[in-house]
N, C-alpha and C positions, 0 to 999 in steps of 0.2 A: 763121312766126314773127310776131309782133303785134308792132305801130308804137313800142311800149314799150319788150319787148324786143329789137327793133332797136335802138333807142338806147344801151338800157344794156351791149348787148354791145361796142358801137365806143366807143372811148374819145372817138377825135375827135369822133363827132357828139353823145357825151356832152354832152362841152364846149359845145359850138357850142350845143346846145338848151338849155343852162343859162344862155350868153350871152344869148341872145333872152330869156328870162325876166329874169333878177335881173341888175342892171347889175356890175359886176367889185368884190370884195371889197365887197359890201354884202349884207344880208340881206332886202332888200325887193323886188318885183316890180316890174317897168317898169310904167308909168303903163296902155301899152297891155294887158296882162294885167290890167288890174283892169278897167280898162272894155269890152274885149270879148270875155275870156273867162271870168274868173271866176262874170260873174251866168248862164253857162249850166251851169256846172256843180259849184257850193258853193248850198247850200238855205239859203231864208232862210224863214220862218213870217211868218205875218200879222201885222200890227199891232210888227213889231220896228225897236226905235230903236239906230239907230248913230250918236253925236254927232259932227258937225263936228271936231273935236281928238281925234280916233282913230288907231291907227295899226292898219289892220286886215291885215297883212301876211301875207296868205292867196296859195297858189302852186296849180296846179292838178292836181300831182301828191301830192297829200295830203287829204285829204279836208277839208270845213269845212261846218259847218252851225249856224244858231240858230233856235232853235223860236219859235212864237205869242207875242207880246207881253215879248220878254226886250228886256233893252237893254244898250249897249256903252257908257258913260261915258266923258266925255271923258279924254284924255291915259293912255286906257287903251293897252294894245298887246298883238293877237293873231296869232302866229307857229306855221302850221303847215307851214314847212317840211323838219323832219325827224319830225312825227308829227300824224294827226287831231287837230282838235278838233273838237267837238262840243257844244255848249250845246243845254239842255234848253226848256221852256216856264216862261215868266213867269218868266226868273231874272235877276238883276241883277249884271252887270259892275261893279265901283265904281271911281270916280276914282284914275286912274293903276295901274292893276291892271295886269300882265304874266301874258300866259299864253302859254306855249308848249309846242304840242304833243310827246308824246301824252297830251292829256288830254279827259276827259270828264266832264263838268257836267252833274246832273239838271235834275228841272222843279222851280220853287219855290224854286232857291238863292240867298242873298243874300252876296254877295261885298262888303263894306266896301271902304276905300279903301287903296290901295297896298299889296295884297295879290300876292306872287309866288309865281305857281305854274309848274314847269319840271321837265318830264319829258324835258330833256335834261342829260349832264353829257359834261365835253369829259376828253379822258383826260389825261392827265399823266407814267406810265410814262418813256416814252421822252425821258432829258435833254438828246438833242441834236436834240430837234425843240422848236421854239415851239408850245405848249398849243393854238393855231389851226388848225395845221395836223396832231395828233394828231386819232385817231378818234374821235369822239363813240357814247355809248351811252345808250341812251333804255328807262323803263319810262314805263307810263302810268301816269298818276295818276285816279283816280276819285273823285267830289265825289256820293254819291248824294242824292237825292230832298232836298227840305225842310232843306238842312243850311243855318246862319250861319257866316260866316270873318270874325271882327274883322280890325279894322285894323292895318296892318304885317304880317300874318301872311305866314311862308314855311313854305311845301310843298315837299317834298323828292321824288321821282322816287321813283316805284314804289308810293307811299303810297296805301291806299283810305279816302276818312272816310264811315262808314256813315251809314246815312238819320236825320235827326231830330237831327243831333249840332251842336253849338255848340262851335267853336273861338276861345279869348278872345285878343283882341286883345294886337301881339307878339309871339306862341309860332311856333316853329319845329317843325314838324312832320316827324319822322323815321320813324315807325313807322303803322301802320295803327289809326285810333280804333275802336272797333265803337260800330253804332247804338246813338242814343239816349244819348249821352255828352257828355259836357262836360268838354273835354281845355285845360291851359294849361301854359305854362312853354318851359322851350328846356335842352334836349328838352321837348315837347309832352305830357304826361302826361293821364290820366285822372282828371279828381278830382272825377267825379259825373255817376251812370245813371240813366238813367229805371227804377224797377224793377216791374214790370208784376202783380206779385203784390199789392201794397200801392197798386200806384195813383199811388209817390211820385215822386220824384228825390231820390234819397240818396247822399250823400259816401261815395268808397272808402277 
């Protein structure tokens, strides 16, 4: 049996290895896992800026990586500890952006400012447990290649916005965009594709 699932078979050493990680009722990693274990095993690309005023809340049993020349913006926050993230090359995080995994960011994405995206949701069912300590359930959300996400936008868990697409600032996004689209509103709609026969972008 592997060092992993040792752990996750014993509840006590569950515990115990989650204490040495993340300090008690907080979501962020001990000081000493950021600086002596995460830069051996979360991938970082050349030329990538993460600003001083980040909260890069990466854990090492979840995967984390940023490609060639992207950057993390300050008073942003990246949270993969219930799913990967992943960011692509030359994409930009914008100020105060929230993202928490599982999500995955192509190359060339431009993320505006205070944009939340969260492929976690906490459950609620059960009325005689506080929403904290119900299950969580997580799909990933997918950001592919060359896409814009104006400012204020939220992305909803499970959501894919296809390559080439521009999401306008404000919109809530519940559904899947397909490339090449330009989705607004809350609900997030479609209201103009690129249409490859004519060469245009025309209104739906």
């Amino acid at each position: 049996m592997s060092v992993v699932n040792t752990i996750k078979s014993n509840s006590w050493l569950k515990q115990f290895v989650h204490w040495l990680l993340i300090p008690k009722h907080q979501a962020k990693p001990r000081g000493w896992v950021k600086l002596m274990v995460n830069p051996f095993l979360h991938k970082k690309g050349k030329g990538v800026t993460i600003c001083r005023r980040t909260r890069v809340d990466v854990l090492p049993f979840q995967p984390f990586s940023i490609g060639d020349y992207s950057t993390i913006e300050d008073f942003a926050t990246v949270n993969n500890g219930v799913g990967p993230v992943n960011i692509g090359h030359h994409s930009r995080i914008g100020i105060g952006n929230v993202i928490i995994g599982p999500v995955t960011i192509g190359n060339n994405v431009i993320l505006a400012q205070n944009v939340v995206i969260s492929g976690l949701n906490h459950g609620y069912e059960n009325v005689n447990l506080p929403i904290h300590m119900q299950p969580v359930n997580v799909h990933e959300i997918i950001i592919e290649d060359d896409c814009w996400v104006g400012a204020n936008v939220v992305i909803i868990a499970g959501v894919t916005i296809g390559k080439h697409s521009v999401v306008a600032g404000g919109s809530v996004v519940t559904k899947n965009i397909p490339p090449f689209s330009v989705a607004a509103g809350n609900p997030a709609r479609v209201i103009k594709q690129y249409i490859s026969e004519t060469s245009k972008w025309e209104r739906v």
